[in-house]
C-alpha positions as CSV (number, residue, x, y, z in Angstrom):
1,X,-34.7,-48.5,-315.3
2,X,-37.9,-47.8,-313.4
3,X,-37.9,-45.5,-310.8
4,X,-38.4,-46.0,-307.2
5,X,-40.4,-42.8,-306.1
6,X,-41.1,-39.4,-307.4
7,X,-41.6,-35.9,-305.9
8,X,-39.4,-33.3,-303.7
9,X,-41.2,-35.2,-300.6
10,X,-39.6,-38.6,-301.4
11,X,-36.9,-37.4,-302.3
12,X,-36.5,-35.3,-298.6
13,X,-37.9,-38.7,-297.2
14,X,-35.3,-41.2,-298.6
15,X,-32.4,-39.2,-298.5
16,X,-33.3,-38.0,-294.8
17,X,-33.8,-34.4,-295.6
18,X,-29.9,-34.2,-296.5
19,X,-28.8,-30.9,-297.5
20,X,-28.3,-31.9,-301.0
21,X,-31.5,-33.3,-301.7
22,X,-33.0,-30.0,-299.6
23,X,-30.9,-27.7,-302.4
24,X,-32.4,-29.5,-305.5
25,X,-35.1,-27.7,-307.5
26,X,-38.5,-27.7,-306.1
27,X,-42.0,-26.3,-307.4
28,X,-41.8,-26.5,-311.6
29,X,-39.2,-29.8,-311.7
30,X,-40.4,-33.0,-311.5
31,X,-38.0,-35.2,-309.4
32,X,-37.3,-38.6,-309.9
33,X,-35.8,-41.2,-307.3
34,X,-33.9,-44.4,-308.1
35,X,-33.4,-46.2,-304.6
36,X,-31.3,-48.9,-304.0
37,X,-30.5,-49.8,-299.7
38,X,-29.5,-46.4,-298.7
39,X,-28.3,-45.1,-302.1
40,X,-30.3,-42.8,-304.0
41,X,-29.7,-41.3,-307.6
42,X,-32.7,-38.6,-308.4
43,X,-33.0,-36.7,-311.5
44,X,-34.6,-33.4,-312.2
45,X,-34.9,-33.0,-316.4
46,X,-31.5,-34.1,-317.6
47,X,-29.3,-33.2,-314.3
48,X,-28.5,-36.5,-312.2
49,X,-27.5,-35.7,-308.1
50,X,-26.4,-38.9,-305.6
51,X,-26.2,-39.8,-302.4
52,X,-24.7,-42.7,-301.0
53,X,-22.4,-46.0,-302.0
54,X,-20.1,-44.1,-304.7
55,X,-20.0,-47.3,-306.8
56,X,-23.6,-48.3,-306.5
57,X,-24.4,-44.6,-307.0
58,X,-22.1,-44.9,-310.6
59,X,-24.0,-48.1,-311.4
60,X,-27.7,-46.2,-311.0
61,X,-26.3,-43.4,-312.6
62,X,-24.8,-45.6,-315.8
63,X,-28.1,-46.7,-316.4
64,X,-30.1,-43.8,-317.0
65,X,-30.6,-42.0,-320.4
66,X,-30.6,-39.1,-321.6
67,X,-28.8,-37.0,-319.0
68,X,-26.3,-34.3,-319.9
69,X,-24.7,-33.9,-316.0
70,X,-24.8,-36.4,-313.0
71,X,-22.6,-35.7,-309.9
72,X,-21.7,-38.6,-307.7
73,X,-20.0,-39.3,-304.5
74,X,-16.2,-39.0,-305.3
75,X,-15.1,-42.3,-308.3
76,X,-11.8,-43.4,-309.4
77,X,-10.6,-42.3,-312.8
78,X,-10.6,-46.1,-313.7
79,X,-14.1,-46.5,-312.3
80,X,-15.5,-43.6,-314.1
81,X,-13.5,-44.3,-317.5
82,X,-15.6,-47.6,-317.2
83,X,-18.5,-46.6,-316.9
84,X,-18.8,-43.2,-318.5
85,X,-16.1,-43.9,-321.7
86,X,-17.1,-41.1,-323.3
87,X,-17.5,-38.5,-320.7
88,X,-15.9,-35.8,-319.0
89,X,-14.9,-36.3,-315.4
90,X,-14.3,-33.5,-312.9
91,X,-13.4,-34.0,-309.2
92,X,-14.3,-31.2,-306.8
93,X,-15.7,-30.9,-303.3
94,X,-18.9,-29.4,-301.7
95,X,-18.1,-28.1,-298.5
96,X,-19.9,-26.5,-295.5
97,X,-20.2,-24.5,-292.2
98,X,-23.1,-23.6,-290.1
99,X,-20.5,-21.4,-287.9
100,X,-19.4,-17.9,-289.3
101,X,-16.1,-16.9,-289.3
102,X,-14.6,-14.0,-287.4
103,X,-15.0,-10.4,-289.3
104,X,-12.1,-9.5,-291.7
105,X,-10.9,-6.1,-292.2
106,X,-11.6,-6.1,-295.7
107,X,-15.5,-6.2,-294.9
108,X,-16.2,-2.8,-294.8
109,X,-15.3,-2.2,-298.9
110,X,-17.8,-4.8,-299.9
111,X,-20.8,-3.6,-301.7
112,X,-23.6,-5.0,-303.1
113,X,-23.5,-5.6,-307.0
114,X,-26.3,-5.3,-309.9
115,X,-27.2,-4.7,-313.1
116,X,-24.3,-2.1,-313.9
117,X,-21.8,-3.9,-312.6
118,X,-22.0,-7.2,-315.0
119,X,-19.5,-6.2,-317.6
120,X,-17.2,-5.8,-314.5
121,X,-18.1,-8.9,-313.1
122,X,-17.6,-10.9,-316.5
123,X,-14.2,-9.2,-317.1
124,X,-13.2,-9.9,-313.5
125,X,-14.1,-13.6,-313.8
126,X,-12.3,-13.9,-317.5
127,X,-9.7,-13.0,-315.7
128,X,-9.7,-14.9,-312.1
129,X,-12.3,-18.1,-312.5
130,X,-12.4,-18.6,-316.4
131,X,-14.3,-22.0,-316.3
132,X,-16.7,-21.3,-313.7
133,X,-20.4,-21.3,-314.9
134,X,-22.1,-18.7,-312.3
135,X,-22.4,-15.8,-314.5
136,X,-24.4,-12.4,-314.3
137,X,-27.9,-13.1,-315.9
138,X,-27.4,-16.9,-314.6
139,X,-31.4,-17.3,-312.8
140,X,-30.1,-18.8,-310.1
141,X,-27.9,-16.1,-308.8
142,X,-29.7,-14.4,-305.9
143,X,-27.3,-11.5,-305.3
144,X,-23.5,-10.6,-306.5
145,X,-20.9,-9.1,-303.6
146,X,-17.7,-6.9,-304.8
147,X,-14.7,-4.7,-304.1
148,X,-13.3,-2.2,-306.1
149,X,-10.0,-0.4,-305.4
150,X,-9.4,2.8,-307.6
151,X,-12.5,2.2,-309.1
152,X,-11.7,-1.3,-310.6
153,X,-13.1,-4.2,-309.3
154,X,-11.1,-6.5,-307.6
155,X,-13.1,-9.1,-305.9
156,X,-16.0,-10.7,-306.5
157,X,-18.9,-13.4,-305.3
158,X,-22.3,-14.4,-305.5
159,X,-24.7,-16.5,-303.8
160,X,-27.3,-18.8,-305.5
161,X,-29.3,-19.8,-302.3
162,X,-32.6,-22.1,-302.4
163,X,-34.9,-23.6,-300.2
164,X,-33.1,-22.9,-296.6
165,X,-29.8,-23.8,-298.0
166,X,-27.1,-21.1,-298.4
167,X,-25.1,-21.6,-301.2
168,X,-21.8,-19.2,-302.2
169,X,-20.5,-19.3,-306.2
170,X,-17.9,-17.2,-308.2
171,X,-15.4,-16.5,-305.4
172,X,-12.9,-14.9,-307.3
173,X,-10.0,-12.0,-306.6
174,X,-7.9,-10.1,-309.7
175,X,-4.5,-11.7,-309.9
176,X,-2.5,-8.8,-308.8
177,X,-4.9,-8.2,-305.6
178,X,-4.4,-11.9,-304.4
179,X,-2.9,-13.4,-301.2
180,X,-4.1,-9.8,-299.7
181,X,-7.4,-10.7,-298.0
182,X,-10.0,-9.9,-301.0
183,X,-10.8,-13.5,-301.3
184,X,-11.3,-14.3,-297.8
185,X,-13.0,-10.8,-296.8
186,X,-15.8,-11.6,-299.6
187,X,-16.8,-15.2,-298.7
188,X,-16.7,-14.7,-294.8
189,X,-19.3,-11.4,-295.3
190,X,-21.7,-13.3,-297.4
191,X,-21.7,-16.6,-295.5
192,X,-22.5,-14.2,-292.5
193,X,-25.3,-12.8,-294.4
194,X,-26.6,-16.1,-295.4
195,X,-26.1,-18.0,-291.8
196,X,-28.4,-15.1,-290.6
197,X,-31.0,-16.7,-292.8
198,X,-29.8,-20.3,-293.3
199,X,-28.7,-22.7,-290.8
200,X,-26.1,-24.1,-293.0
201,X,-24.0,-22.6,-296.0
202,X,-22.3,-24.3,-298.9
203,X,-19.5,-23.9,-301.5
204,X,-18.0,-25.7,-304.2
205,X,-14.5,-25.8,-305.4
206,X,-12.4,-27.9,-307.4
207,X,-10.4,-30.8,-306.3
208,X,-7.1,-29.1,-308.0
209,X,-7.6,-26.4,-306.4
210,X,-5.3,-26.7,-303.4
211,X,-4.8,-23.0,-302.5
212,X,-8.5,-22.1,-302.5
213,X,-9.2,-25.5,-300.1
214,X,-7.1,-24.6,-298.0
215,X,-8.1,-21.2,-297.7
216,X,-12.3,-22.3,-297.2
217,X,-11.1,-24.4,-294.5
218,X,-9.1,-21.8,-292.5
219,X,-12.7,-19.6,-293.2
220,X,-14.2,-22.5,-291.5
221,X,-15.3,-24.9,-294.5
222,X,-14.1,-27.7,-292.9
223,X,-16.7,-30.4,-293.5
224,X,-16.5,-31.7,-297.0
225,X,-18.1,-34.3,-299.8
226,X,-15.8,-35.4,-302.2
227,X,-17.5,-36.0,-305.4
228,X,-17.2,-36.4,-308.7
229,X,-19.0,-34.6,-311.7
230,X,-19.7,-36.3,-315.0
231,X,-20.7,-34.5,-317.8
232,X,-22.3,-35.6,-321.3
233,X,-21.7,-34.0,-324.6
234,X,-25.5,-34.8,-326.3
């Protein structure tokens, strides 16, 4: 398939500066568009991103090699066991404010994490959010956010921010410290903290995932993207 336009520019150009296109890698990945009306499929190295028609997006996407992950506007199982037989298919949402929440009263036993606290952090996310993949020593991890009660910690979330696009990962609370405001004291701090720098914040969650969606939307993650990941074993 030939492409239709390369660069971060195009890319910001076709897809109307978008916040999705805005968050994809810039300086040191070469971007590649594939443009068809108002549907765009770009690629930066072997990771696939979409905007647009979700089946037309599926059809771009089925026709590109070589690609071990490309997320698309929400499919159908039957669409996606079509097209990508031998894949695996995860549903999940972005979602997004540009609003910050009112304080919580948890805020004021969050501190910032580093080096030290990694084992901690690991152990916590065993534990809480065993198949995320925002991990300590992850490069795109800007800063980690905890709290700890009798020395443990309890709570725990990062943000992975990138070109003026605030971006929150790894939300996750000890299952005996949950339902108690951990949670929603961590991501309503650091979405203030980014939204200070930002004018929009993001986070991801899976579609099975009722509790937490329903949480992020009382926090003010209202707007929402259903999509649909599709991963490649190479």
């Amino acid at each position: 398939m030939n492409p239709s336009w390369t660069g971060r520019e195009a890319l910001l150009a076709a897809t109307g500066h978008h916040f999705l296109a805005r968050f994809s890698p810039g300086p040191g990945h070469d971007v590649v568009g594939y443009q068809d009306n108002g549907t765009v499929v770009w690629t930066t190295g072997t990771i696939a991103n979409s905007l647009g028609d979700p089946l037309l997006a599926a059809a771009i996407g089925a026709g590109l090699t070589g690609l071990t992950f490309l997320d698309l506007p929400r499919q159908s199982a039957d669409e996606a066991a079509r097209l990508f037989p031998s894949a695996r298919r995860d549903d999940w949402e972005i979602r997004w404010t540009t609003e910050p929440a009112p304080a919580r009263d948890l805020e004021s036993e969050i501190v910032p994490l580093g080096a030290p606290h990694h084992s901690a952090i690991n152990e916590l996310l065993d534990e809480a959010l065993p198949y995320t993949g925002n991990r300590p020593g992850d490069s795109r991890i800007r800063n980690w956010y905890g709290i700890f009660a009798s020395d443990r910690l309890v709570a725990v979330g990062a943000e992975r921010s990138r070109h003026d696009v605030g971006y929150l990962a790894a939300i996750a609370v000890a299952p005996g410290y949950q339902g108690r405001g951990f949670g929603a004291a961590v991501t309503t701090a650091i979405t203030r903290l980014l939204l200070r720098e930002f004018d929009i914040c993001l986070l991801g969650v899976m579609d099975h995932n009722a509790r937490a969606k329903a949480a992020f939307r009382h926090m003010g993650y209202r707007d929402r993207l259903l999509r649909t990941a599709i991963r490649f074993d190479r």
